[in-house]
C-alpha positions in Angstrom: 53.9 -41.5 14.1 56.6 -42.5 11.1 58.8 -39.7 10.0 58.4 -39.0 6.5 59.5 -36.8 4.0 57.5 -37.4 1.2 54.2 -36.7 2.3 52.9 -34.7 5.5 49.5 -36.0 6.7 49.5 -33.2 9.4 50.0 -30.2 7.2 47.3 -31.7 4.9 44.7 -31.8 7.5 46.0 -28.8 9.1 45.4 -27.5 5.8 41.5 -28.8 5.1 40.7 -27.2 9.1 42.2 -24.3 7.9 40.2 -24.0 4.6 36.7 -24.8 6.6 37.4 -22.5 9.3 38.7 -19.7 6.5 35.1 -20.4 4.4 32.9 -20.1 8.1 35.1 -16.9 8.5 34.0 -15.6 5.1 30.0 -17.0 5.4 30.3 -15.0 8.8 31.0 -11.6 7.5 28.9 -12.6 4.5 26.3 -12.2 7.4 27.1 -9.7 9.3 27.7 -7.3 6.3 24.0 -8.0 5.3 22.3 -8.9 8.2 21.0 -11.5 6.4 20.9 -14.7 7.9 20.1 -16.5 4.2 22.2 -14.6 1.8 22.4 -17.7 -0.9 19.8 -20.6 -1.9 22.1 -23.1 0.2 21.9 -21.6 3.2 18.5 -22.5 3.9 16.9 -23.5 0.6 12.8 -24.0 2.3 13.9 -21.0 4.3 14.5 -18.9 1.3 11.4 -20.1 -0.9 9.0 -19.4 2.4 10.8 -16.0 2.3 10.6 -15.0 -1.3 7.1 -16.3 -0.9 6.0 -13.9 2.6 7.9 -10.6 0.7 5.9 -10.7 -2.6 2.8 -11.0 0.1 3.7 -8.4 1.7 5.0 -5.8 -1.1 0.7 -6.9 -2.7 -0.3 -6.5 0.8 0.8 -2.6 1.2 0.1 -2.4 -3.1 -3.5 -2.6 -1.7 -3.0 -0.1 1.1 -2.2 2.3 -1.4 -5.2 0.7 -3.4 -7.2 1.6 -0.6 -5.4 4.9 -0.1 -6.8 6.0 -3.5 -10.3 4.8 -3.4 -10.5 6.9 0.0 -8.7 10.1 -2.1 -11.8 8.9 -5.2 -14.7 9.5 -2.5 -13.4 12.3 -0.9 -13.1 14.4 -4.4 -16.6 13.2 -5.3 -17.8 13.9 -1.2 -16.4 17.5 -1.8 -18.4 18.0 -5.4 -21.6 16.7 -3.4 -21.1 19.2 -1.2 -20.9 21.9 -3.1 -23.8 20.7 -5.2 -25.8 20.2 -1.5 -25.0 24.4 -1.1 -25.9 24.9 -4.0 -29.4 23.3 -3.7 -29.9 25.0 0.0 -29.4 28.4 -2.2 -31.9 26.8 -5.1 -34.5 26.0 -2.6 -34.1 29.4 -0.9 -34.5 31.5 -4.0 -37.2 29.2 -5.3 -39.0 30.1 -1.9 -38.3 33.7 -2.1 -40.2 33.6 -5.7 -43.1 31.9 -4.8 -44.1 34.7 -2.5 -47.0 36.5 -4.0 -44.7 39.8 -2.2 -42.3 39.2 -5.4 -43.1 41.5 -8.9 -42.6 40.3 -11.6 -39.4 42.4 -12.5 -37.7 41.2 -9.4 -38.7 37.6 -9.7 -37.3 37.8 -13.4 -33.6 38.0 -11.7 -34.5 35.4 -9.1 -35.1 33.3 -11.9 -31.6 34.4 -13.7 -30.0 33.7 -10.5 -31.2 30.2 -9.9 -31.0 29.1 -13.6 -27.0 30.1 -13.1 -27.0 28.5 -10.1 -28.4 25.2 -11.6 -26.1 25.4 -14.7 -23.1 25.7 -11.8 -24.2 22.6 -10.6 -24.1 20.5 -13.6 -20.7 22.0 -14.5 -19.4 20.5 -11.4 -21.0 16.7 -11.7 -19.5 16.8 -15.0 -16.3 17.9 -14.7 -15.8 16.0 -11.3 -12.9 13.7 -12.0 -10.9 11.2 -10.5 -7.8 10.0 -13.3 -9.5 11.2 -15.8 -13.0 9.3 -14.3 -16.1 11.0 -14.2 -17.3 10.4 -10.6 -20.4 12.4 -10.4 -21.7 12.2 -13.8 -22.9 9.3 -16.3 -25.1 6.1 -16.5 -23.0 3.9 -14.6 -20.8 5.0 -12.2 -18.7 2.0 -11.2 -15.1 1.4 -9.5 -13.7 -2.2 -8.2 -10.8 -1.4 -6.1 -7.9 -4.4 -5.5 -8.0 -4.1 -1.5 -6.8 -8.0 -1.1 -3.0 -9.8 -2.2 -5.0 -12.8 -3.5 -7.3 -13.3 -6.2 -11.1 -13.9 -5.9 -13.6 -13.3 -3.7 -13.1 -11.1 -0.5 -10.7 -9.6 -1.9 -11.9 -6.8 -4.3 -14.0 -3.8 -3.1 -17.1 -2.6 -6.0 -18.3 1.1 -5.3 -21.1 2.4 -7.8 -21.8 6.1 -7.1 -23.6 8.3 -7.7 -25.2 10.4 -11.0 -25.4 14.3 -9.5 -26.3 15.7 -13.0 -29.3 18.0 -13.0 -30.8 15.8 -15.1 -30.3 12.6 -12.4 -31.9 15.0 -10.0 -34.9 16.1 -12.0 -33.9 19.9 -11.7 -33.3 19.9 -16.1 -36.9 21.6 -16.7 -37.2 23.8 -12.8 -37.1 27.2 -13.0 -39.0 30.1 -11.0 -40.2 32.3 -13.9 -43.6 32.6 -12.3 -45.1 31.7 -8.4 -46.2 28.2 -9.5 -43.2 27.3 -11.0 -41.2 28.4 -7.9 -43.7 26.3 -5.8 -43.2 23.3 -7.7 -39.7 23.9 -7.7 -39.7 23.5 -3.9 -41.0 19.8 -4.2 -38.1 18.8 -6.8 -35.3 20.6 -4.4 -36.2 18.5 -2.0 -36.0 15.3 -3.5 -32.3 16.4 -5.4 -31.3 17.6 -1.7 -32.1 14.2 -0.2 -30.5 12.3 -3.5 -27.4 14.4 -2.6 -27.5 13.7 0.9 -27.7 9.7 0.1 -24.9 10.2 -1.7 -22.7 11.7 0.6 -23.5 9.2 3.3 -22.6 6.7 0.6 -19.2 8.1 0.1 -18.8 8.5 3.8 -19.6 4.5 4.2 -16.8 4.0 1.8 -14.5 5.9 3.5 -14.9 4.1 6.4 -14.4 1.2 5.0 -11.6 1.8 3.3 -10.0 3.2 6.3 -10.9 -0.6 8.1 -9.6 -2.4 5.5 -6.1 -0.1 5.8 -6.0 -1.1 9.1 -6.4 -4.7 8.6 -4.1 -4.6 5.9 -1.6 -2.8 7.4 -1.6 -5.2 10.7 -1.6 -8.6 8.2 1.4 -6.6 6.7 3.2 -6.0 9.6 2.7 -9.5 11.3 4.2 -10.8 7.8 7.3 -8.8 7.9 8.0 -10.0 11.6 7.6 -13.6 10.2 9.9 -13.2 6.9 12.6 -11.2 9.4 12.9 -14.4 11.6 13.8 -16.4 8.9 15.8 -14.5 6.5 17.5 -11.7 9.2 20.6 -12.4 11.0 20.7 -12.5 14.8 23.4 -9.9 15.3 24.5 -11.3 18.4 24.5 -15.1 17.6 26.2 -14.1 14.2 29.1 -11.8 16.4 30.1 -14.7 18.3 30.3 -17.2 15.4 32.5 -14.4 13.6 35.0 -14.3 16.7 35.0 -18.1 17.1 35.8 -18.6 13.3 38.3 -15.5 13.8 40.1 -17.7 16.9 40.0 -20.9 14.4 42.0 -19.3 11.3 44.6 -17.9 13.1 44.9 -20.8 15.3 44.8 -22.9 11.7 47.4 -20.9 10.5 49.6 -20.9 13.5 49.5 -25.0 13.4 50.1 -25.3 9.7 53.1 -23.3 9.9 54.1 -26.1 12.7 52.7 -28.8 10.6 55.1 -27.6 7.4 58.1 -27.9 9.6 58.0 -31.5 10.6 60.1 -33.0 7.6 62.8 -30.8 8.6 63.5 -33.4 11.5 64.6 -35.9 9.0 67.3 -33.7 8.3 68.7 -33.6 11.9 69.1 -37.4 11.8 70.8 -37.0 8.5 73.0 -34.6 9.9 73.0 -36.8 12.9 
């Protein structure tokens, strides 16, 4: 190789290694301070659009978990006002049987009568105050929820739930009363055909909760499976990423060990000019 002094071909290429190995040093700690294998669109530019892609899935995915969650929390509220309407029919039915009794004067069967129509008043208070956001649940014409349980549009993925009117007018209990014997005995028949409407309901809101607990466990499997596929492309593999760091580590302090060499090879001219 010529000895020159105007140029120095091996500092300048000592000098490019140097910067390469210096930018693989920095992209290494990039990585290992994020534990992100893709921290910038070049790193892996189909990488990072399939990414972006599998997180908004996932963060709609476990939006309609909680989506779920709430229509679960929805039928439980209205399960618990059935309920309480379903005791409150049981003590209806009782008192209505306790008046039709020809045992029963007529003073007695007077408060009998007071009892159950505050009874049935009780129970209409409840179906219309039962509320879920500020949505009747137990009381109205139509009754009707559509719940987003899916992360895509369409079909399949949107869950419709129509309930259930429990107003004493929906059960035909508006115009019952036990004022007399016959009344209580008629009474009996229209009970019985409110206690079965309840008792449809709450299996109703028992199949819903079911399924919304099915559809929380698929959801929360397809979310999970997800997540596992967007951490293999976007995470950093500690380990991999550990030994590229040392490598590049070994390379810049080789790099600047040989430029310092490089930078002194002019400096032989001078010895022959001192020669």
């Amino acid at each position: 190789m010529a000895l020159i002094v105007n140029n120095n071909p091996a500092s300048i290429s000592a000098q490019r290694n140097l910067t390469n190995s210096t930018n693989q040093l920095g992209r290494s700690v990039e990585r290992l301070s994020s534990g992100l294998r893709i921290t910038r669109a070049a790193d892996d530019a189909a990488g990072l659009g399939l990414s972006e892609t599998l997180r908004a899935q996932i963060r709609s995915i476990n939006q309609a978990v909680r989506n779920s969650s709430d229509g679960i929390s929805l039928t439980q509220i209205a399960d618990g006002a059935a309920a309480t309407i379903g005791s409150l029919l049981a003590r209806l039915r009782e008192l209505a049987s306790q008046s039709s009794s020809g045992t029963v004067g007529t003073t007695e069967r007077s408060y009998i009568d007071q009892e159950f129509l505050a009874l049935r008043s009780e129970m209409d208070r409840i179906a219309g105050v039962t509320e879920f956001n500020g949505q009747a649940l137990t009381s109205g014409s139509t009754i009707s929820f559509t719940m987003q349980v899916g992360f895509k549009s369409g079909t399949g993925n949107t869950l419709t739930m129509d309930l259930n009117d429990l107003t004493i007018t929906s059960l035909g209990l508006s115009s019952v009363n036990v004022s007399t014997a016959n009344n209580a005995q008629s009474a009996l028949s229209n009970i019985d055909s409110a206690i079965s409407a309840v008792a449809t309901a709450r299996s109703e809101y028992g199949s819903l909760q079911n399924r919304f607990e099915a559809t929380i466990a698929n959801l929360s499997i397809s979310s999970e499976n997800l997540t596992s596929a967007e951490s293999r492309i976007r995470d950093a593999d500690i380990a991999y990423e550990t030994s590229q760091f040392t490598k590049n580590q070994v390379l810049v302090q080789t790099g600047i060990a040989v430029l310092a060499q490089a930078n002194t090879l002019p400096q032989q001219a001078l010895a022959l000019l001192r020669g």
